[in-house]
C-alpha positions as a Markdown table, in Angstrom:
| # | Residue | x | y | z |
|---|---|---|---|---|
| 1 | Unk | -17.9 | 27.8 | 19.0 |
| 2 | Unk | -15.8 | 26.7 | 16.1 |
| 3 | Unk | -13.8 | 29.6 | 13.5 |
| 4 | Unk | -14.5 | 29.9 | 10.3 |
| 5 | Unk | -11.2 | 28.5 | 10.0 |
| 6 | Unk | -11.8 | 25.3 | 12.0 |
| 7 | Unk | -15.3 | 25.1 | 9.6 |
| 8 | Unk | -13.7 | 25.2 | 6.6 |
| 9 | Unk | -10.6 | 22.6 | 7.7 |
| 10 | Unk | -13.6 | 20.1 | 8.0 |
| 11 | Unk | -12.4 | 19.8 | 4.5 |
| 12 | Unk | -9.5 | 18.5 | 5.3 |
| 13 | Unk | -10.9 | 15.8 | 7.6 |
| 14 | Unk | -13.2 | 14.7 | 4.7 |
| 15 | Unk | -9.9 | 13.7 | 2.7 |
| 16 | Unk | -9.1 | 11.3 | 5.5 |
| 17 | Unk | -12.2 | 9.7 | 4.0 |
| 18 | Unk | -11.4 | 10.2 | 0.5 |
| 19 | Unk | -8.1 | 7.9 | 0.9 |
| 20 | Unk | -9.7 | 5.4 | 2.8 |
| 21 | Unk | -11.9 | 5.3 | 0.0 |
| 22 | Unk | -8.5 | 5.1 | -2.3 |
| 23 | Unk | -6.6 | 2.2 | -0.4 |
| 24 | Unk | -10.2 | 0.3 | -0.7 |
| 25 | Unk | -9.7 | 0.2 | -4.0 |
| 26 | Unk | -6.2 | -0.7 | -3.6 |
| 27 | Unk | -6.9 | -3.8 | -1.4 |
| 28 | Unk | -9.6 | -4.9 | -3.7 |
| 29 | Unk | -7.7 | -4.4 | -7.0 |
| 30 | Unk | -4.0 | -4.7 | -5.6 |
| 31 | Unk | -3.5 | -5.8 | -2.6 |
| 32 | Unk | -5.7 | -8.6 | -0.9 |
| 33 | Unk | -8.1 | -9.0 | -3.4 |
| 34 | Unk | -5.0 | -10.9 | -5.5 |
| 35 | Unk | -5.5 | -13.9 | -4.8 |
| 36 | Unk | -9.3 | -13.6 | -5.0 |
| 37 | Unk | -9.0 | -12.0 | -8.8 |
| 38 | Unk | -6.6 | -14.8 | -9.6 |
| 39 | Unk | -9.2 | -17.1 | -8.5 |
| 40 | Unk | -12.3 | -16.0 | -10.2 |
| 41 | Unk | -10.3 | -15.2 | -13.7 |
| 42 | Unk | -9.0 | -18.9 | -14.1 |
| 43 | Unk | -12.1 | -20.4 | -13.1 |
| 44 | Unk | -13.5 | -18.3 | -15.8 |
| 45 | Unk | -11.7 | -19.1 | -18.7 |
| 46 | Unk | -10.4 | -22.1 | -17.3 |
| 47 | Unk | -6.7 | -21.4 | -16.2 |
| 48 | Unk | -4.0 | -21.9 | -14.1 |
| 49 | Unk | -4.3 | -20.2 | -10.7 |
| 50 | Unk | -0.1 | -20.4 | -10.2 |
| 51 | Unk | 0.9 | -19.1 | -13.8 |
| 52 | Unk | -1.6 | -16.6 | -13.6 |
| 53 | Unk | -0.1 | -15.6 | -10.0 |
| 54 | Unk | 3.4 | -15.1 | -10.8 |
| 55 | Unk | 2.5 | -13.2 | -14.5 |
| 56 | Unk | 1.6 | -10.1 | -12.0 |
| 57 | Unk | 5.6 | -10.0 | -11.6 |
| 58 | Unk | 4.9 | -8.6 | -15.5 |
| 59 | Unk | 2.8 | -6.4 | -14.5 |
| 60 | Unk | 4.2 | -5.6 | -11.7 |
| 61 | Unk | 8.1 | -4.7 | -13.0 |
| 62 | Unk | 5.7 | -2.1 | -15.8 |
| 63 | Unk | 4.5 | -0.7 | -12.5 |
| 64 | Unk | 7.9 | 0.4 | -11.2 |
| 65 | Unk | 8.5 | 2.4 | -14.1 |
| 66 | Unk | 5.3 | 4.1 | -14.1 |
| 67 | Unk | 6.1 | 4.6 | -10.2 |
| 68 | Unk | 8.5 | 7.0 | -11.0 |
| 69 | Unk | 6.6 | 9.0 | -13.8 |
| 70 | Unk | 3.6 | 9.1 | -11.5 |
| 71 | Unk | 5.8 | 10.2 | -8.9 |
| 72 | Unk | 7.1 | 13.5 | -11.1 |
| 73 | Unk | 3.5 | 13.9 | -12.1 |
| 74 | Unk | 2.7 | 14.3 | -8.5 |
| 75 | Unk | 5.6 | 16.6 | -7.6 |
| 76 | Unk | 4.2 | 18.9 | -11.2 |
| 77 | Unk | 0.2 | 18.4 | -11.1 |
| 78 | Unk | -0.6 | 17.7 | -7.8 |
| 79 | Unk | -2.0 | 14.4 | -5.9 |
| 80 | Unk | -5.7 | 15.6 | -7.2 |
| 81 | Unk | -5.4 | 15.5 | -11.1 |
| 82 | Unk | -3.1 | 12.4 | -10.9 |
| 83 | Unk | -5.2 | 10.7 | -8.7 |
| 84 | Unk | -8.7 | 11.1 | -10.9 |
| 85 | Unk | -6.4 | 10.2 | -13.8 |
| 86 | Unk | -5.5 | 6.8 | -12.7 |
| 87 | Unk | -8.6 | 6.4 | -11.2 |
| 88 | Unk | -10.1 | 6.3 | -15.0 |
| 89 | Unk | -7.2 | 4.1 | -16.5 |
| 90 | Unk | -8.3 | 1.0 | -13.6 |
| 91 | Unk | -12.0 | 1.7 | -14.7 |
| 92 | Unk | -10.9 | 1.0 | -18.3 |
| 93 | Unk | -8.3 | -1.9 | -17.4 |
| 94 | Unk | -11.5 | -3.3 | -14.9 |
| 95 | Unk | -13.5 | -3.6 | -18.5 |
| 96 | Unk | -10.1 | -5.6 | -19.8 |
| 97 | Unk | -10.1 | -8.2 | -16.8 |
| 98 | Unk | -14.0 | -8.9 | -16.8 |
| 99 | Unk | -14.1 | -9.3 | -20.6 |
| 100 | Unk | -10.6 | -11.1 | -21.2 |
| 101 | Unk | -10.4 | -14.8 | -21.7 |
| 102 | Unk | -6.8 | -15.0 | -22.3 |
| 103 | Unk | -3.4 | -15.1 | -20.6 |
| 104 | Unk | -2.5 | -11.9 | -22.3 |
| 105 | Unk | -4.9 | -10.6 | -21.4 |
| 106 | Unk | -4.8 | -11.1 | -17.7 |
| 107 | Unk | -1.1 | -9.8 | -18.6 |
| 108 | Unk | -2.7 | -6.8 | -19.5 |
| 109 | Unk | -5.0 | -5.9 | -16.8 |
| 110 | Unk | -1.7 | -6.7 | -14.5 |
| 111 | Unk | 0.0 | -3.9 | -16.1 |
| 112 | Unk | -2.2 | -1.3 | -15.9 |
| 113 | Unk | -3.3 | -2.3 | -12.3 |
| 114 | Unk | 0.3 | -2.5 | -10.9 |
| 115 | Unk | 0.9 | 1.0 | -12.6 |
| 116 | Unk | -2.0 | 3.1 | -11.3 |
| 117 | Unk | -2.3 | 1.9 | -7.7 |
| 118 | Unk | 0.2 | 4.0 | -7.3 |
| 119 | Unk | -1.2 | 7.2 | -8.9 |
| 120 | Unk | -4.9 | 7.0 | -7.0 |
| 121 | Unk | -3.2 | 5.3 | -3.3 |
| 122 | Unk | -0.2 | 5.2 | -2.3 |
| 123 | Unk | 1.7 | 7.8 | -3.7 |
| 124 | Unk | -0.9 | 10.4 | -4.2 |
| 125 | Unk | -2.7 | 9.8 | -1.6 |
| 126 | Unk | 0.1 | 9.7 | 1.2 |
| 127 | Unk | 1.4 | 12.7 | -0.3 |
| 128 | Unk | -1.6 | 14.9 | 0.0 |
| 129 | Unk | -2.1 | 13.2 | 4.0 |
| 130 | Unk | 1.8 | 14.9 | 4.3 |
| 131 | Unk | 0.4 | 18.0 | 2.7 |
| 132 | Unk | -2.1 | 18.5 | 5.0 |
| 133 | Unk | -1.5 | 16.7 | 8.2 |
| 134 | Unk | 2.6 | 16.6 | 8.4 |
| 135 | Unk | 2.5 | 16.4 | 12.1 |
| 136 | Unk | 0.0 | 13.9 | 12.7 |
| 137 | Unk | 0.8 | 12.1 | 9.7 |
| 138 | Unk | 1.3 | 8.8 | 11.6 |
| 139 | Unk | -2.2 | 8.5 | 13.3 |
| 140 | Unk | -4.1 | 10.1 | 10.0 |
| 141 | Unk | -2.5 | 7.4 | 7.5 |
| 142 | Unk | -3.1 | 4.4 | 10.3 |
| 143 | Unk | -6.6 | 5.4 | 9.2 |
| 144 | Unk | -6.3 | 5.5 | 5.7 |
| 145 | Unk | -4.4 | 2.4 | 5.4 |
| 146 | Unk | -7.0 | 0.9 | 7.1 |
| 147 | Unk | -9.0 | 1.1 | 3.6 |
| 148 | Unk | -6.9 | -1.6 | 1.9 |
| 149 | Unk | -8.0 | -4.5 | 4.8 |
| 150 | Unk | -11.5 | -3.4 | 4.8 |
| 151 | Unk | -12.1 | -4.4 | 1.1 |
| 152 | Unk | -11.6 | -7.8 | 2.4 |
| 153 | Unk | -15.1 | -7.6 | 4.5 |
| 154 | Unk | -16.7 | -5.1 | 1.6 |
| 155 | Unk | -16.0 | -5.2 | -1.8 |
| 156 | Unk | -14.2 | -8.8 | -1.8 |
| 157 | Unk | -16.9 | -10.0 | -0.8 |
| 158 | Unk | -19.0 | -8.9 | -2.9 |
| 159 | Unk | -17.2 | -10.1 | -5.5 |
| 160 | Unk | -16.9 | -13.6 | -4.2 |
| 161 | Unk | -20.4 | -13.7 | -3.2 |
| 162 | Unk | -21.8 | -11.9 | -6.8 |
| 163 | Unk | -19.5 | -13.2 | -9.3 |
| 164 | Unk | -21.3 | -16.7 | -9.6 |
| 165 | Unk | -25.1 | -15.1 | -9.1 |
| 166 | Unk | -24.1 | -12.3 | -12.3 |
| 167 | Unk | -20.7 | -13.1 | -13.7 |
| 168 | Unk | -17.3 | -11.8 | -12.9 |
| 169 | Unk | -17.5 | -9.6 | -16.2 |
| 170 | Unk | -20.7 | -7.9 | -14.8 |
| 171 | Unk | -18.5 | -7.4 | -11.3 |
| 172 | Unk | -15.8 | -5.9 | -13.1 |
| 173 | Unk | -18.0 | -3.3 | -14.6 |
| 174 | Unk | -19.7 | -2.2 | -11.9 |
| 175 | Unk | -16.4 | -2.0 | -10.2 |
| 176 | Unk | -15.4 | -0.2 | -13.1 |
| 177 | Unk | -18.1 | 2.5 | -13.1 |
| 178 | Unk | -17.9 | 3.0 | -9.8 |
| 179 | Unk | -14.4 | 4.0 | -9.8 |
| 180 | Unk | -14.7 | 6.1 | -12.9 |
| 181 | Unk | -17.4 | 8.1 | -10.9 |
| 182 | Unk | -15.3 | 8.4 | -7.7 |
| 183 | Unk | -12.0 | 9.7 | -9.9 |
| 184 | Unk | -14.6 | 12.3 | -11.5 |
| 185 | Unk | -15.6 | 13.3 | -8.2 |
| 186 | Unk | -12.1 | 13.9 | -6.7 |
| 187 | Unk | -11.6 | 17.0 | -8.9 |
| 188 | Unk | -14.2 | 18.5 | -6.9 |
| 189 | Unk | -13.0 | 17.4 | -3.9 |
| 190 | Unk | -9.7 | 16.9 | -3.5 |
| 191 | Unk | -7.3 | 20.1 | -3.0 |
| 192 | Unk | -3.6 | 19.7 | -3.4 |
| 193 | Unk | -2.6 | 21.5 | 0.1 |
| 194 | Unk | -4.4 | 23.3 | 2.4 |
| 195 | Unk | -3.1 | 27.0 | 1.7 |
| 196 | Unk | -5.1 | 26.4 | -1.7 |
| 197 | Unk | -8.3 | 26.6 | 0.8 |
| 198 | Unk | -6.4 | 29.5 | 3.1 |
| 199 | Unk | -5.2 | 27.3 | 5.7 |
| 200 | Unk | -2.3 | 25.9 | 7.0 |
| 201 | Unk | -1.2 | 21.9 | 8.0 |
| 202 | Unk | -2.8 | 20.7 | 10.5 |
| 203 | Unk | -4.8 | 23.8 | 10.6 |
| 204 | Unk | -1.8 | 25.2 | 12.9 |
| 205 | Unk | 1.4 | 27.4 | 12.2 |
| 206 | Unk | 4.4 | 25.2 | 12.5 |
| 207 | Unk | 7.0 | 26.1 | 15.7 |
| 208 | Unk | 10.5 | 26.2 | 14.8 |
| 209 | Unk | 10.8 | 23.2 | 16.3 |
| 210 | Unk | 8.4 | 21.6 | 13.9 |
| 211 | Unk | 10.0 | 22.8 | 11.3 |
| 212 | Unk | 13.2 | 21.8 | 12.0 |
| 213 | Unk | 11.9 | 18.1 | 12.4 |
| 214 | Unk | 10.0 | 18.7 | 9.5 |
| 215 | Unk | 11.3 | 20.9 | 7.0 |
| 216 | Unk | 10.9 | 23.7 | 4.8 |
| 217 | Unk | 12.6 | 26.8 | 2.7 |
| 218 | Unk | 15.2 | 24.8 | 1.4 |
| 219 | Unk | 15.6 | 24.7 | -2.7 |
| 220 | Unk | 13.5 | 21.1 | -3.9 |
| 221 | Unk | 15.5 | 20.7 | -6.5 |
| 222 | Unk | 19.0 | 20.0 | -4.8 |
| 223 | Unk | 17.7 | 16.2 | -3.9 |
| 224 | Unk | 19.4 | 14.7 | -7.1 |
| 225 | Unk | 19.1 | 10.4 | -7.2 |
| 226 | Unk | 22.8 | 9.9 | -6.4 |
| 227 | Unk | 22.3 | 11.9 | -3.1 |
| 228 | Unk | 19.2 | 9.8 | -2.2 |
| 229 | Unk | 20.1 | 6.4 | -4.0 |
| 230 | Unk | 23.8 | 5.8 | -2.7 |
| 231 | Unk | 23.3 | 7.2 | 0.9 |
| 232 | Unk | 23.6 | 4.8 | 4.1 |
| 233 | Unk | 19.9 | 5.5 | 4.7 |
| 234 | Unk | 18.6 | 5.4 | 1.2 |
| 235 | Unk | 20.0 | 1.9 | 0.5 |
| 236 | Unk | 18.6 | 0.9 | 3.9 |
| 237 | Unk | 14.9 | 2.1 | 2.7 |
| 238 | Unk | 15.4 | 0.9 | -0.6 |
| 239 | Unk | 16.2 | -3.0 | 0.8 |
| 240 | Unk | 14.3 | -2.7 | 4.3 |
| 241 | Unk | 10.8 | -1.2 | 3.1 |
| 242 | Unk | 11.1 | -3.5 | -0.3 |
| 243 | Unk | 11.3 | -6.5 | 1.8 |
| 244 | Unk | 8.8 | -5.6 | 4.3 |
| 245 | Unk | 6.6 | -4.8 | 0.9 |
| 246 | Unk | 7.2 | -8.3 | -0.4 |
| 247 | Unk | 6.0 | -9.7 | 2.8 |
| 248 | Unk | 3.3 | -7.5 | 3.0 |
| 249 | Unk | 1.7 | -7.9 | -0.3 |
| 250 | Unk | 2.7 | -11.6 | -0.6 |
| 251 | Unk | 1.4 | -12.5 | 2.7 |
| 252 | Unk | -1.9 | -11.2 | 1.9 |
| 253 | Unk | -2.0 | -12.6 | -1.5 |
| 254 | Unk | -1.2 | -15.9 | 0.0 |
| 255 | Unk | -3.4 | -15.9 | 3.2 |
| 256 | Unk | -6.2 | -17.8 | 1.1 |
| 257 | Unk | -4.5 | -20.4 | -0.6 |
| 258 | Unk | -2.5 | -20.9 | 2.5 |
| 259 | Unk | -5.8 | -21.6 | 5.2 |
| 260 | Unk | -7.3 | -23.5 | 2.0 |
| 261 | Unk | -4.0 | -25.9 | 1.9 |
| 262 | Unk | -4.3 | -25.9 | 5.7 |
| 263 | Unk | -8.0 | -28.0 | 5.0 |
| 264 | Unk | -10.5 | -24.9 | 5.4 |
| 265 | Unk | -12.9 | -24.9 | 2.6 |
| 266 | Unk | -12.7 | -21.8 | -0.2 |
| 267 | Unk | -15.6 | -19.8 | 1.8 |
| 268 | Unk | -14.4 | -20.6 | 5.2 |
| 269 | Unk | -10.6 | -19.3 | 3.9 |
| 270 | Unk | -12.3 | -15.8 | 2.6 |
| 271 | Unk | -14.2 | -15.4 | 5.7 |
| 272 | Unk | -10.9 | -16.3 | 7.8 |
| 273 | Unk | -9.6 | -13.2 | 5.7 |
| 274 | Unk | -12.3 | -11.2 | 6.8 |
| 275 | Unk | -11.5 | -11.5 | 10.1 |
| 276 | Unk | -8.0 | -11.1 | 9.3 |
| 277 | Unk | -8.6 | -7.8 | 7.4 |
| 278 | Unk | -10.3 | -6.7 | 11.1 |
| 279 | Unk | -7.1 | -7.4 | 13.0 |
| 280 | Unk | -5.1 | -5.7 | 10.2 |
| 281 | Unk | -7.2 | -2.7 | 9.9 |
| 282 | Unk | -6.6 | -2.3 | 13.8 |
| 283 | Unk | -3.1 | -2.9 | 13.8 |
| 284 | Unk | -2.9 | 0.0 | 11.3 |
| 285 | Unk | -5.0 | 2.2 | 13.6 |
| 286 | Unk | -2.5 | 0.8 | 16.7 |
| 287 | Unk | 1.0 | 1.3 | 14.7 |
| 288 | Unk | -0.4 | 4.7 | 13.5 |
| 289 | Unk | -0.8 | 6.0 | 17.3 |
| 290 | Unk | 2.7 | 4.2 | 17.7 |
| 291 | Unk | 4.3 | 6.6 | 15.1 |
| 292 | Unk | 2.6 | 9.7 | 16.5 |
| 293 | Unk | 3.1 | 9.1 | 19.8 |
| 294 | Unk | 6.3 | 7.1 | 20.2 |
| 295 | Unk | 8.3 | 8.2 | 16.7 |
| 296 | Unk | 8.3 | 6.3 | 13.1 |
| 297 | Unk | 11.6 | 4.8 | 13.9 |
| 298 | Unk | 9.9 | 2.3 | 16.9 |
| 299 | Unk | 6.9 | 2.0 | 15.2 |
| 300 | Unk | 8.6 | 0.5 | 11.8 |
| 301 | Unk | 10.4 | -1.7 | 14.5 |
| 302 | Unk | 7.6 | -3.1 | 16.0 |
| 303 | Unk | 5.8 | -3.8 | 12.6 |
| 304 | Unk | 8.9 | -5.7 | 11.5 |
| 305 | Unk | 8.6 | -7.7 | 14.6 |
| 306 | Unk | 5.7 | -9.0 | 14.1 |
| 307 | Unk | 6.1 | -9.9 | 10.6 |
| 308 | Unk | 9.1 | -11.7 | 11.6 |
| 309 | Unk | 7.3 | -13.7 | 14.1 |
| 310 | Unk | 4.1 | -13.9 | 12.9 |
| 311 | Unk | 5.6 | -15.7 | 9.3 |
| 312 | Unk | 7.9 | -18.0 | 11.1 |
| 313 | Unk | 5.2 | -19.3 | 13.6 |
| 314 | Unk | 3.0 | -20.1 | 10.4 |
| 315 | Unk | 5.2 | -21.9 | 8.4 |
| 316 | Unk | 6.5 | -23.7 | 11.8 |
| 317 | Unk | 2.5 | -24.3 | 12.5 |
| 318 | Unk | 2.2 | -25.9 | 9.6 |
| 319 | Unk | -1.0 | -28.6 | 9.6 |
| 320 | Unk | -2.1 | -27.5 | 12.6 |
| 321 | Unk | -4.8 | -24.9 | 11.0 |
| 322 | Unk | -6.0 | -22.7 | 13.5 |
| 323 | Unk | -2.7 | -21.8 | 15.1 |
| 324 | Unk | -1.1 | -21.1 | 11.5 |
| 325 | Unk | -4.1 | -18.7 | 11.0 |
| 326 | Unk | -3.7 | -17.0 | 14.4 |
| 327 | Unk | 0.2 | -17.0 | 13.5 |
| 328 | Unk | -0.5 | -15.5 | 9.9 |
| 329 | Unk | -3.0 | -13.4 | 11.5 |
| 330 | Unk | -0.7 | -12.0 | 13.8 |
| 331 | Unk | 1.6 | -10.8 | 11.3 |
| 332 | Unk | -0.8 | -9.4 | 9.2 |
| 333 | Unk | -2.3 | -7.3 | 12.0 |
| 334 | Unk | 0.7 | -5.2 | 10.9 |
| 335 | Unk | 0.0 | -5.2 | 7.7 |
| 336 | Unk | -1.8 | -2.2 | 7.2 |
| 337 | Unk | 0.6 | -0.2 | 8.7 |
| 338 | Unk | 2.8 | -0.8 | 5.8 |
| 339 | Unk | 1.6 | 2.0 | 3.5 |
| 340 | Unk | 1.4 | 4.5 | 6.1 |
| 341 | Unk | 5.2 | 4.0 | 8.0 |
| 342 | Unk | 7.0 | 3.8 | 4.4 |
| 343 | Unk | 5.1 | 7.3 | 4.0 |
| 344 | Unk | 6.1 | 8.6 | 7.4 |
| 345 | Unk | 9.5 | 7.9 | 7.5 |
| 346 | Unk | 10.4 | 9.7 | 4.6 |
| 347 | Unk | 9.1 | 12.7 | 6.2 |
| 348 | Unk | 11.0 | 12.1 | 9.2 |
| 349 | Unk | 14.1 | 11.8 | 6.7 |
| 350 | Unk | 13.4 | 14.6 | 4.0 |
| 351 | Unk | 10.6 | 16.7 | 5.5 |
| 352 | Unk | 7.0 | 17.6 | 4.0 |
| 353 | Unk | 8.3 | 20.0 | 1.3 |
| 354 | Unk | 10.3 | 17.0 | 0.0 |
| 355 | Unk | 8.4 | 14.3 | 0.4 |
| 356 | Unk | 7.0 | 13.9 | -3.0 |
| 357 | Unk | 10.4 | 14.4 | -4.7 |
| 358 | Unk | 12.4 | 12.0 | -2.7 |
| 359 | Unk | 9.4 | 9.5 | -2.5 |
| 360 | Unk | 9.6 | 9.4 | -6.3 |
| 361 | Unk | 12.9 | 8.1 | -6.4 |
| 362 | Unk | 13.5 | 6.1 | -3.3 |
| 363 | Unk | 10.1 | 4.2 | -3.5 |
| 364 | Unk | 10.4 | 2.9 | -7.1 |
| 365 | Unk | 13.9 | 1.1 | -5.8 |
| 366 | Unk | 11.8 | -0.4 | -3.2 |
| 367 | Unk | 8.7 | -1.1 | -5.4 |
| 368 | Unk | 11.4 | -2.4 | -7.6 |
| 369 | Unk | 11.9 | -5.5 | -5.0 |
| 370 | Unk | 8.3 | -5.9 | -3.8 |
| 371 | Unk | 7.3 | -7.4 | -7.3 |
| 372 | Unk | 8.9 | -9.9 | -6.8 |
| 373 | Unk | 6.5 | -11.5 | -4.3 |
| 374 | Unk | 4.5 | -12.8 | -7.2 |
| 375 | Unk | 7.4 | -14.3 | -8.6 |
| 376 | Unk | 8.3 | -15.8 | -5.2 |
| 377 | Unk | 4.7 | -17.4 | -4.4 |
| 378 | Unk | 4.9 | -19.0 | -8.1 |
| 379 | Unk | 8.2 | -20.2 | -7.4 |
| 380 | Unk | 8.3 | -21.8 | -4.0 |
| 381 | Unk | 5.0 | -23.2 | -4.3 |
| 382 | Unk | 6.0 | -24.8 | -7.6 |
| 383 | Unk | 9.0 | -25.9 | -6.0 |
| 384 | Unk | 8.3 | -27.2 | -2.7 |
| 385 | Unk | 4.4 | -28.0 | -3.0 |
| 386 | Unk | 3.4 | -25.9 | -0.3 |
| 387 | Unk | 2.6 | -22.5 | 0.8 |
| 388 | Unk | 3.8 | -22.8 | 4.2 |
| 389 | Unk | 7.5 | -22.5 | 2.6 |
| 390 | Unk | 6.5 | -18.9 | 1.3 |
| 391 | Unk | 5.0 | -18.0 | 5.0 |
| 392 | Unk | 8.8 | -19.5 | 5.7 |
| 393 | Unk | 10.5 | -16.9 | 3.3 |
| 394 | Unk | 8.4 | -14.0 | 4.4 |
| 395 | Unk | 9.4 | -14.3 | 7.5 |
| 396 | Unk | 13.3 | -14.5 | 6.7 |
| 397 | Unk | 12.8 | -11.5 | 4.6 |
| 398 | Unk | 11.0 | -9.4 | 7.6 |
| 399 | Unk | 14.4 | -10.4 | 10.2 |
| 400 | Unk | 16.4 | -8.5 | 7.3 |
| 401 | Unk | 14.2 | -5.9 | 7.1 |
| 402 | Unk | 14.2 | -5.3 | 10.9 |
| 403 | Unk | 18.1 | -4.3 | 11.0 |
| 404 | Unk | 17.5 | -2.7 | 8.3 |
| 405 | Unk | 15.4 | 0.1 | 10.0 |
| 406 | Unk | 17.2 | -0.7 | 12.9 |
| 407 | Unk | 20.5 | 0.7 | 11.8 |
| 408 | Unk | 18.8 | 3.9 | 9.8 |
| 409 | Unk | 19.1 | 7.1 | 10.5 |
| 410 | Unk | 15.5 | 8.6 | 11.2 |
| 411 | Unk | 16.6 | 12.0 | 12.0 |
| 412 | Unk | 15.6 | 15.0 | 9.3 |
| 413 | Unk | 18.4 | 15.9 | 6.8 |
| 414 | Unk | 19.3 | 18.8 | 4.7 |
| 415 | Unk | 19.6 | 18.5 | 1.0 |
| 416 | Unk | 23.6 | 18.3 | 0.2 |
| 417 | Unk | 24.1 | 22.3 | -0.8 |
| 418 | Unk | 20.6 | 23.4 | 0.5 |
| 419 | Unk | 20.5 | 26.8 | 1.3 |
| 420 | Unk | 18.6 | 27.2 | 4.7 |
């Protein structure tokens, strides 16, 4: 028979739902659903897909500022308040996209989007999974990182199948109210820690052991940026996890274009996504058990790997279309691990009462990098007339990424000065 205590951490296991729900958006608004966005607003008002492409680097380079004011809104307010607030903004930048006609006002929309992922996904939401599941941080986020792939098979398409039945102004708006109503409804839900509810992490007191790897009692104010910013390991994050990001979000944004160069037709290429998005929600299931069972440090590793190999062998499969999408598949059967490791090793580093502090600083630097995918994409297709060139590049960038995890240090650390 379950405690009252075990009854009422059921709360707990409903967030895991409630930042699935969060990287859902994320993938539809941010990270998959690019290319398909990109798509449906040029056809609109009559466009070009490639300009409009690399104009998210705009947008994107507004976002890293606003990373780091989200951050210290996170580490003041709480993941909860943050996360409804940003939730809002999309809903009102959603009403921009569907309703704009212009390159500005894609511009726009770019902007806000690239600015408040951050405050309803990634940063808020990993930070409450560290709140309240800091040991089994690995597994939980492979599940909630799951969330960004599955829009591919859920609310892409539906916006792919709806836009040309109702219009992709009348998509945007539903999208919009239904994101309103779900930031609305995280006040209610959502609680910042679990000692708010009178429990404890993982609904267990931590051994000393635990909180050694783990952290807690120093002063969370000693981190200062010149600690975090010029250490060995904090230039490694900042380089290593911004290049895997580029990969990641690049590759995803090109997968379409890519299998539609590659001779599939448009709804052939999104349903080749779907399948992709399958593999890639698995993968961050897989990588998440990895991490919990095995450590963050081989787990990052592995995902690097098969970034590495997986964007080589689909640029080198070039025009020969179904190994190039089991090649670009195979690297992006990692890809929704990528939210979820970048979370977990700062924990490993800095420890759960740090987390949101340090992931502040050291993830805009690497945010700072990964907006330059767009720019990339824009570029090399430009350039060289073909995506398989970007595939190419992603994979270079994923080699350099793998020494650069290789050679951290994943062990935890004491704050410089920290009292213990």
């Amino acid at each position: 028979m379950k405690t009252k205590a075990e009854k009422s951490f059921l709360r707990g296991y409903s967030l895991v739902l409630h930042s699935f729900l969060t990287y859902l958006i994320y993938g539809t608004l941010a990270g998959v659903g690019v290319s398909t966005i990109v798509r449906l607003y040029a056809e609109k008002n009559n466009l070009d897909q490639n300009i409009i492409t690399s104009v998210n680097t705009i947008g994107g380079f507004v976002g890293v500022i606003m990373t780091f004011v989200i951050g210290s809104l996170i580490v003041k307010r709480g993941p909860r308040l943050v996360t409804c607030f940003s939730c809002l903004a999309t809903a009102v930048g959603l009403l921009i996209l569907g309703y704009g006609q212009t390159l500005g006002m894609y511009i726009v929309w770019a902007a806000i989007c690239q600015s408040t992922f951050n405050g309803y996904s990634w940063s808020s939401t990993n930070a409450l999974m560290t709140n309240w599941f800091p040991r089994k941080k690995g597994f939980v986020m492979g599940i909630t990182t799951a969330g960004m792939m599955a829009a591919s098979f859920t609310t892409i398409m539906f916006m792919t199948a709806f836009s040309p039945i109702i219009g992709f102004d009348n998509v945007c708006l539903i999208f919009a109210i239904g994101i309103a109503v779900f930031g609305l409804i995280t006040l209610a839900w959502v609680r910042d820690t679990p000692e708010e509810c009178g429990l404890l992490p993982d609904n267990m007191e931590m051994t000393a052991a635990e909180r050694a790897r783990l952290g807690g009692g120093e002063n969370l104010q000693v981190w200062k940026i010149r600690d975090l910013v010029f250490s060995k390991d904090g230039m490694l994050f900042i380089f290593g996890w911004g290049l895997l990001y580029i990969a990641s979000t690049g590759g995803a944004t090109a997968f379409v274009p890519y299998m539609i160069e590659e001779g599939f037709t448009p709804t052939r290429a999104v349903f080749l996504m779907s399948i992709m998005s399958v593999c890639s929600a698995l993968g961050s299931l897989l990588l998440g058990a990895v991490d919990t069972k095995f450590g963050t440090k081989k787990a990052s590793l592995l995902f690097a790997l098969m970034y590495t190999v997986g964007y080589t062998g689909a640029w080198l499969a070039h025009a020969n279309p179904w190994a190039a999408f089991a090649m670009a598949t195979c690297a992006l059967t990692a890809g929704g691990a990528n939210a979820n490791l970048v979370a977990s090793t700062l924990v490993e580093q800095y420890g759960r009462p740090h987390y949101a502090h340090v992931w502040k600083i050291l993830y805009t630097g690497a945010n700072l990098l990964r907006n330059l995918c767009f720019l990339a994409i824009g570029t090399i297709v430009s350039l060289s007339g073909t995506y398989s060139r970007v595939f190419l590049f992603w994979g270079v960038v994923s080699l350099v990424s793998f020494f650069c995890v290789l050679f951290s240090n994943y062990a935890y650390r004491s704050a410089p000065n920290a009292s213990n």
